[in-house]
MMTF fields as JSON, N, C-alpha, C and O atoms, coordinates in Angstrom:
{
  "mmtfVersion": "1.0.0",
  "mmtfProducer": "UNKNOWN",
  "numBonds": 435,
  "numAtoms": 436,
  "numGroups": 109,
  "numChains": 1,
  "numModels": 1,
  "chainsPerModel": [1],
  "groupsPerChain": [109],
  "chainIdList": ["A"],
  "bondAtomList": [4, 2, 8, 6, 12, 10, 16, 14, 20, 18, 24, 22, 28, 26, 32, 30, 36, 34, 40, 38, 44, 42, 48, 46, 52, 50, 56, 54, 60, 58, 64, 62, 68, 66, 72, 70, 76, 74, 80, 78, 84, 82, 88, 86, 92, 90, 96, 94, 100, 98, 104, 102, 108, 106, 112, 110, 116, 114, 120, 118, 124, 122, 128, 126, 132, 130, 136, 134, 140, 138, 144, 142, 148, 146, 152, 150, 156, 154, 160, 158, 164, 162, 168, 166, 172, 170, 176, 174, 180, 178, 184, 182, 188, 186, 192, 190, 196, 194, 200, 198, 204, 202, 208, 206, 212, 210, 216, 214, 220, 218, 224, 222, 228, 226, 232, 230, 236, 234, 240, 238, 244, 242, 248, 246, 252, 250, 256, 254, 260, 258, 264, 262, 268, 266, 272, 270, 276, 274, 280, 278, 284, 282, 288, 286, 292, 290, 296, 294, 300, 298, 304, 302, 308, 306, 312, 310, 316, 314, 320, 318, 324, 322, 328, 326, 332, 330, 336, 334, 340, 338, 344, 342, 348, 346, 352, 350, 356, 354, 360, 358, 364, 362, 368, 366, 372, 370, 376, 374, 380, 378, 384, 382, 388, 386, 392, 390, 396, 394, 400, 398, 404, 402, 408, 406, 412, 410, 416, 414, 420, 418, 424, 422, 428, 426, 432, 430],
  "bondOrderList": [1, 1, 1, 1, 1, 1, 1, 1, 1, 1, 1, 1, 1, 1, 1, 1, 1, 1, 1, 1, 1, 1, 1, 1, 1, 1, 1, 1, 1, 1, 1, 1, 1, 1, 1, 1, 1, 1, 1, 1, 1, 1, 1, 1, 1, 1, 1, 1, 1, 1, 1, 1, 1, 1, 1, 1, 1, 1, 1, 1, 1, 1, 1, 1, 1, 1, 1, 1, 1, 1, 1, 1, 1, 1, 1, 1, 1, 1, 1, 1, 1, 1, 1, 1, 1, 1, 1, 1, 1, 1, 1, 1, 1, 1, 1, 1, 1, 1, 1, 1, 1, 1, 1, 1, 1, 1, 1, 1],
  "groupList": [{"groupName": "UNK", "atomNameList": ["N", "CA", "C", "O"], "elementList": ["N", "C", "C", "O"], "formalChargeList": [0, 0, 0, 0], "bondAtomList": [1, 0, 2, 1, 3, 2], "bondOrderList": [1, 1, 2], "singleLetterCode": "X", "chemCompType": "L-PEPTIDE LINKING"}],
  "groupTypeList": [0, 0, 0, 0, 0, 0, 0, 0, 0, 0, 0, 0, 0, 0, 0, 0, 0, 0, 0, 0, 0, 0, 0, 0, 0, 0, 0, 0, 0, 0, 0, 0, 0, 0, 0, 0, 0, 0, 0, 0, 0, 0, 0, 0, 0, 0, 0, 0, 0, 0, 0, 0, 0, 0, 0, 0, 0, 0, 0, 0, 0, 0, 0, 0, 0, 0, 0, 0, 0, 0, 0, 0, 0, 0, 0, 0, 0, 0, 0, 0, 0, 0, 0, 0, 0, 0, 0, 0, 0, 0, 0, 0, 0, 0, 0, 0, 0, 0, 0, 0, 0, 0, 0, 0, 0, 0, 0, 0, 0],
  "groupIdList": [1, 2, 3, 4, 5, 6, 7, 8, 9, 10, 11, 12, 13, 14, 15, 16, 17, 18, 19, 20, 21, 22, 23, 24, 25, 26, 27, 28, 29, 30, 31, 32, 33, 34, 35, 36, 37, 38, 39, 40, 41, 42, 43, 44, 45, 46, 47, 48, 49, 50, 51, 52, 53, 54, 55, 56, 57, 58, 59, 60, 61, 62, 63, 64, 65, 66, 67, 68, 69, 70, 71, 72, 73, 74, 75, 76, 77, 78, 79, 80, 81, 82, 83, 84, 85, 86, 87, 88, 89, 90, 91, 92, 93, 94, 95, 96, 97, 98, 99, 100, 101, 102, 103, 104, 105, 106, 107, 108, 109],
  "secStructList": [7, 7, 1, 1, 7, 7, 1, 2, 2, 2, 2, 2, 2, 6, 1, 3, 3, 3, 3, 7, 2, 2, 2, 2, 2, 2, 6, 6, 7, 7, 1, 1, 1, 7, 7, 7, 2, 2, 2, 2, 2, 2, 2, 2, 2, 2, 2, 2, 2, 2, 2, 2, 2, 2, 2, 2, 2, 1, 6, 6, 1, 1, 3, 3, 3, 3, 7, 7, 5, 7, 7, 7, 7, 1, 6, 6, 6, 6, 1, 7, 1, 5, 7, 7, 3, 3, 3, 3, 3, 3, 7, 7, 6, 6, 1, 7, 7, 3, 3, 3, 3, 3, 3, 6, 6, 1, 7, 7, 7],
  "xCoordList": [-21.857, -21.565, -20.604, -20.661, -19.91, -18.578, -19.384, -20.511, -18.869, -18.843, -18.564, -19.237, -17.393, -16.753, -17.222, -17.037, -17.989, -18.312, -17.023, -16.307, -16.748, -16.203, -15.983, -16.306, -15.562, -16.09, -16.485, -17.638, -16.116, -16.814, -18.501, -19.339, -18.692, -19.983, -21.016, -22.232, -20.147, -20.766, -21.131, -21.908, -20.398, -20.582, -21.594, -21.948, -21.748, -22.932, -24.318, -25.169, -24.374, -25.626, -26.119, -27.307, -24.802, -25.083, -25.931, -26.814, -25.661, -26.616, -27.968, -28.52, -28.599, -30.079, -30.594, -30.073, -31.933, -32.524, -33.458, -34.134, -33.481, -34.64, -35.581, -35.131, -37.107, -38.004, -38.563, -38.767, -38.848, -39.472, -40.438, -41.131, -41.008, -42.977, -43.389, -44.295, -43.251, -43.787, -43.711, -44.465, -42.426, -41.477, -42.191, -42.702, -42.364, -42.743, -44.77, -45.429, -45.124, -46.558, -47.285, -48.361, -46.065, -46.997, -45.942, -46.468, -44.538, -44.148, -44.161, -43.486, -44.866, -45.08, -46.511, -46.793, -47.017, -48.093, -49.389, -50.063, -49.631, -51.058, -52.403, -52.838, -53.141, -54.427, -55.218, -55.182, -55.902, -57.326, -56.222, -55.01, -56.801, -56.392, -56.706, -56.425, -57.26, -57.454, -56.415, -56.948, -55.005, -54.25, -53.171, -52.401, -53.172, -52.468, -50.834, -50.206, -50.459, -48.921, -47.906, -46.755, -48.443, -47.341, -47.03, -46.015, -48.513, -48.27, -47.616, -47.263, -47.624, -46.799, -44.879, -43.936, -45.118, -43.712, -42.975, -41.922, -43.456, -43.051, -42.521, -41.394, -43.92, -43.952, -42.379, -41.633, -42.048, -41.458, -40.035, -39.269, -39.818, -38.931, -38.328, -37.18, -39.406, -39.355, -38.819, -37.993, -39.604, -38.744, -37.496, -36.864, -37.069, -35.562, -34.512, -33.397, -35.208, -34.2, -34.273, -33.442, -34.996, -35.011, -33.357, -32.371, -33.684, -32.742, -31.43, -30.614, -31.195, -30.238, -29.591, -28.385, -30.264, -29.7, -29.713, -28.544, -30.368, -29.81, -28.302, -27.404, -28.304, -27.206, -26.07, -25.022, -26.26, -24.963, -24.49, -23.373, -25.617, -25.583, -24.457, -23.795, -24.509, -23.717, -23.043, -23.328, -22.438, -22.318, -20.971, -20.044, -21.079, -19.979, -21.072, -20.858, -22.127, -22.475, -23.337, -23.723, -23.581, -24.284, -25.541, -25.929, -26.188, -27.274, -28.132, -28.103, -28.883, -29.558, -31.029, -31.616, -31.677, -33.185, -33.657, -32.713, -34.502, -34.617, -35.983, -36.293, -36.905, -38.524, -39.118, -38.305, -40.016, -40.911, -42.212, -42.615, -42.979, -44.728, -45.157, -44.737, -46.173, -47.031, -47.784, -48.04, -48.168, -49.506, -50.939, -51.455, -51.229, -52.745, -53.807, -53.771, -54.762, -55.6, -55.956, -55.348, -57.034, -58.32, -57.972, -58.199, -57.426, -56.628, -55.797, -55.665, -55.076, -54.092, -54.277, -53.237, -55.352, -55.88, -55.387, -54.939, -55.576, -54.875, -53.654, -53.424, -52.589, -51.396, -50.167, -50.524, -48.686, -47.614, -47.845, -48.174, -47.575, -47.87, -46.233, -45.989, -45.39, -44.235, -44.085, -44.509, -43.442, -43.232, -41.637, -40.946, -41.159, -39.888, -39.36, -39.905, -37.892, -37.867, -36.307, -35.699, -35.72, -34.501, -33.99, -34.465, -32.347, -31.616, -30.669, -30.245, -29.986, -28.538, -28.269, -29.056, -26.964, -26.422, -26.995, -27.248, -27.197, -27.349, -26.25, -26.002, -25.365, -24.669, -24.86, -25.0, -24.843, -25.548, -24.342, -23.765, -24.063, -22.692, -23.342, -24.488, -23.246, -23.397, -24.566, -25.186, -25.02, -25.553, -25.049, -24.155, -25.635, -25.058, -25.856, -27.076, -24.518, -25.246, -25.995, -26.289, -26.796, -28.369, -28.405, -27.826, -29.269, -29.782, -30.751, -31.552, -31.204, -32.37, -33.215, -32.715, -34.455, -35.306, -36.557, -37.639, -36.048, -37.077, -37.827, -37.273, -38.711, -39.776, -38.899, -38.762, -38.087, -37.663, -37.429, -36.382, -38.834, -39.243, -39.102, -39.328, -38.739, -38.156, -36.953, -35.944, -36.827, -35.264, -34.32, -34.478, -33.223, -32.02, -31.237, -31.025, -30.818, -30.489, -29.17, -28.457],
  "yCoordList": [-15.012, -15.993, -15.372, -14.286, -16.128, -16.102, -15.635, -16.095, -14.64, -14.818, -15.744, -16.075, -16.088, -17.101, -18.48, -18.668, -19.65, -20.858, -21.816, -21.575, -22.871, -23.988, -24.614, -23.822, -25.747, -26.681, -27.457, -27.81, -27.902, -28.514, -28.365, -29.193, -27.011, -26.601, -26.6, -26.742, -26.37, -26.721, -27.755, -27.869, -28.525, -29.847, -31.268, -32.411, -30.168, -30.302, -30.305, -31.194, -28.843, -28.276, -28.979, -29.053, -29.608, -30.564, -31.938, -32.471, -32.49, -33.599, -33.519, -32.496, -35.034, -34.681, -34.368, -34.179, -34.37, -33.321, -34.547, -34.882, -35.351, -36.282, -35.619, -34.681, -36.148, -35.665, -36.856, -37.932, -36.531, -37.53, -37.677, -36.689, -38.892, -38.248, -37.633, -36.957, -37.39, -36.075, -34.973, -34.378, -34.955, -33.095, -33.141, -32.051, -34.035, -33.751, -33.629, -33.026, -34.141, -33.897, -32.473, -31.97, -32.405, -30.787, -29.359, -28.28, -29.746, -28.502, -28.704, -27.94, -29.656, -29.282, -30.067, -30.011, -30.56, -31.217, -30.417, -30.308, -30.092, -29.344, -29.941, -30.839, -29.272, -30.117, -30.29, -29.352, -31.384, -31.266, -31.584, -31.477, -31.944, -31.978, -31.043, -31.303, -30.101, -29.139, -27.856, -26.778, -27.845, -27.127, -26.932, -27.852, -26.14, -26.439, -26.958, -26.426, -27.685, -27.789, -27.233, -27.593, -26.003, -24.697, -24.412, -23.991, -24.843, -23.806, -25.129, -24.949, -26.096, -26.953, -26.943, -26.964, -26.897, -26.778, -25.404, -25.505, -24.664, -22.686, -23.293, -23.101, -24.384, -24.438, -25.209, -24.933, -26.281, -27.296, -26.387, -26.28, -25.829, -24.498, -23.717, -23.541, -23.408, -22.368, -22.899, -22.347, -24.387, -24.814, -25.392, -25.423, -26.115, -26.071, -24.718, -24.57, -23.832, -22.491, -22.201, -21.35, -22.576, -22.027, -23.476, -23.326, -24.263, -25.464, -24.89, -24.541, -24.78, -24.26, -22.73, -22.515, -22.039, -20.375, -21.301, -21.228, -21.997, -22.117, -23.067, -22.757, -24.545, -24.677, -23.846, -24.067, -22.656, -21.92, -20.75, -20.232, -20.448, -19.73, -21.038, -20.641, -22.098, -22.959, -23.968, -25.147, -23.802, -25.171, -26.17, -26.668, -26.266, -26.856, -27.988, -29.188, -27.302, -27.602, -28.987, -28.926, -30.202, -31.223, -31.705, -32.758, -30.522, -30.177, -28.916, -28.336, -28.358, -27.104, -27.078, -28.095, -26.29, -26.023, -24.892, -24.123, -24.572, -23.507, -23.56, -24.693, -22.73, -21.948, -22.178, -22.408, -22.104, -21.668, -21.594, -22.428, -20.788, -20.807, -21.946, -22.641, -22.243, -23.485, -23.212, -22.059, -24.293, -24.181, -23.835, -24.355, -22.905, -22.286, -23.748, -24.39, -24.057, -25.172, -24.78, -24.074, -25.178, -24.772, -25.405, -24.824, -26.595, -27.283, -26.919, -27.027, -26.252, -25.179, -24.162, -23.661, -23.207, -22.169, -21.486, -20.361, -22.286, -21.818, -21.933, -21.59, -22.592, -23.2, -21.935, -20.834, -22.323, -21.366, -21.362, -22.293, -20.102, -20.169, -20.599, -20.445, -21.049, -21.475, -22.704, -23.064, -23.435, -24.806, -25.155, -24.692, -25.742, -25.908, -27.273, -28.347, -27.125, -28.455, -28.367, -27.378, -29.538, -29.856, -30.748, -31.774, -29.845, -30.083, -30.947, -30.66, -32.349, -32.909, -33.784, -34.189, -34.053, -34.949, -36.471, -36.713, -37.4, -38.454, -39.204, -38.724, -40.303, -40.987, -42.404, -42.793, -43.012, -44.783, -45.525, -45.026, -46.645, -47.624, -47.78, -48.068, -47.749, -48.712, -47.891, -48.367, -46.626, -46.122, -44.439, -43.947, -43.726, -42.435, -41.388, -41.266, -40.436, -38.992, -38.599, -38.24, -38.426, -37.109, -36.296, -36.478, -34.967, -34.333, -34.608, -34.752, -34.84, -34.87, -33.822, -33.068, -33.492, -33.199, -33.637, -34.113, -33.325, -33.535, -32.684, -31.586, -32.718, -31.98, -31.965, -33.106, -30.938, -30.591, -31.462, -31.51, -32.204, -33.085, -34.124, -34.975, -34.605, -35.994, -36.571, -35.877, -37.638, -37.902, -37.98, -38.681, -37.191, -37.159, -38.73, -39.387, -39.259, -39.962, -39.854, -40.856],
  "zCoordList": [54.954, 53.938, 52.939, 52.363, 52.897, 51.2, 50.315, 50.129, 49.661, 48.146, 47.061, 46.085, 47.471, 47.005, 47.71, 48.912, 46.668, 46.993, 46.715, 45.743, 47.555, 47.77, 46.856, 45.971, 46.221, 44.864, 45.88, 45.634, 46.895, 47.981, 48.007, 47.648, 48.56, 48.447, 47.241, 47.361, 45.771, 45.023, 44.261, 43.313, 44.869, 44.661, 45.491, 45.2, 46.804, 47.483, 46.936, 46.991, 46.271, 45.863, 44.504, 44.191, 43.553, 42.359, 43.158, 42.485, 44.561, 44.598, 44.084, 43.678, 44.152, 44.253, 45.56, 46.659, 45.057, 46.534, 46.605, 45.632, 48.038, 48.211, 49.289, 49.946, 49.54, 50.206, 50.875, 50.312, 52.389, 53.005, 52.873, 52.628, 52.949, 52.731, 53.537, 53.048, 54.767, 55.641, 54.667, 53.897, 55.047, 54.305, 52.921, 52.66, 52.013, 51.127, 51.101, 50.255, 51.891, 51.802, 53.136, 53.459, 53.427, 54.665, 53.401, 53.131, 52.869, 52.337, 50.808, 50.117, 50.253, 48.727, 47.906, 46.709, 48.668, 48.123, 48.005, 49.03, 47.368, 47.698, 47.831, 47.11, 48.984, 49.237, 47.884, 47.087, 47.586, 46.087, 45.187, 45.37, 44.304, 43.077, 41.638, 40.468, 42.112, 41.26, 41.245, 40.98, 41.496, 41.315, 40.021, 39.743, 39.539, 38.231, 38.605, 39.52, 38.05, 38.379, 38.225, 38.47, 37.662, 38.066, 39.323, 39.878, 39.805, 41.396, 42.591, 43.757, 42.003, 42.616, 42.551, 43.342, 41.1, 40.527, 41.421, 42.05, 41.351, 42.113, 43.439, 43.894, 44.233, 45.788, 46.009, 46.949, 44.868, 45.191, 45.063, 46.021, 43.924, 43.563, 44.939, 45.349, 45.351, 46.556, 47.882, 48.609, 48.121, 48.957, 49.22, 50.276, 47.464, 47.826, 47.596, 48.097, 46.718, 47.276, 48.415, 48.731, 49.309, 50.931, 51.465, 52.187, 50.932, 51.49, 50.996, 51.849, 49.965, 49.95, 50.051, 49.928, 50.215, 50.965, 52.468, 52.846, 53.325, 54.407, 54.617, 55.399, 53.509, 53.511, 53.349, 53.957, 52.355, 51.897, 53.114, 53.128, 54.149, 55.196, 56.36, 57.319, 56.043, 57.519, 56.347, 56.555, 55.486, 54.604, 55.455, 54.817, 56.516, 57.177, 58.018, 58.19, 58.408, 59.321, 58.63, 57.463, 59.472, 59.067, 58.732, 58.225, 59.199, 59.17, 59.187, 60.272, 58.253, 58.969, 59.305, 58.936, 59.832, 59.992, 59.169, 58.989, 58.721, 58.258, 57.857, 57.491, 57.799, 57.857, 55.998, 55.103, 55.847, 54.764, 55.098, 55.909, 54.666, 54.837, 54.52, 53.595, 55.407, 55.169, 53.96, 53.613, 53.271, 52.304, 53.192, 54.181, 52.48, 53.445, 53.115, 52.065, 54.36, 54.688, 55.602, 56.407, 55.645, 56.449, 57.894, 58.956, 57.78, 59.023, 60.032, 61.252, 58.676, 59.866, 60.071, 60.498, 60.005, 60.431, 61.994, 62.214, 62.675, 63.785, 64.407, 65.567, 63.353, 63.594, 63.154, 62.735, 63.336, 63.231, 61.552, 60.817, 61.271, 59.618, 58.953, 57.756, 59.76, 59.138, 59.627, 60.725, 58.789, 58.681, 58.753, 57.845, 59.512, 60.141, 59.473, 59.728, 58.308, 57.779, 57.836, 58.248, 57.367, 57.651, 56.714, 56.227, 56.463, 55.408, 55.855, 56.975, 55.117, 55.575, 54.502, 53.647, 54.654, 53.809, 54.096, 55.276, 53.241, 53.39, 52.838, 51.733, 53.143, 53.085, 53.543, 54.702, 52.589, 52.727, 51.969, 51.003, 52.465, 51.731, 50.675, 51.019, 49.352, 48.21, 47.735, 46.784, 48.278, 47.51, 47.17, 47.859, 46.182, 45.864, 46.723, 46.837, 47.476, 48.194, 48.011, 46.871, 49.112, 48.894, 49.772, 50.843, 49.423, 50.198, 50.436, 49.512, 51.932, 52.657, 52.993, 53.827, 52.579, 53.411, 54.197, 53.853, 55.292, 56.526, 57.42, 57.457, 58.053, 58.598, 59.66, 60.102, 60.399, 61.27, 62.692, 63.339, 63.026, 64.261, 63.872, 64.732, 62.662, 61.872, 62.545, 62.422, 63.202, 63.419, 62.39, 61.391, 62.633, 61.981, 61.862, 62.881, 60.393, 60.446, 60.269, 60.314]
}
């Protein structure tokens, strides 16, 4: 990756960041309601700095995939401890650009 960013690219990273309800309830929701909302705020933090170090790793590309740890649950105990989600531009007539995130196995729109 460049040192040097794009205004292109950074003008990417100024969108908003939208969440699917999947993507948003397996990589930032936390199980119970007894969590302080710090530790939500960090999770939600954490996962779009992961979105974007992977955009800035392919920023050409239309899409990326890229990893974060699951939230620990008793559910997924025996499951991959990383959670596979996915970054892209959204572009809709008549409405304003977003970034998407989606749970990896989400169809790309």
């Amino acid at each position: 990756m460049s040192d040097l960013l794009t205004s292109e690219t950074l003008n990417t990273l100024r969108l908003p960041v939208v969440f699917t309800p999947d993507a948003w309830q397996h990589a930032v929701l936390l199980d119970g309601s007894n969590h302080p909302e710090k530790l939500q705020l960090d999770r939600l933090s954490n996962v779009v700095r992961a979105a974007f170090k992977a955009h800035l790793a392919d920023p050409n590309a239309p899409y990326v995939v890229f990893e974060v740890a699951k939230l620990a649950s008793a559910s997924d105990a025996d499951h991959d401890p990383l959670l596979r989600l996915s970054l892209s531009l959204l572009q809709e007539l008549d409405q304003p650009d977003v970034l998407l995130l989606a749970l990896a196995q989400e169809q790309p729109r």
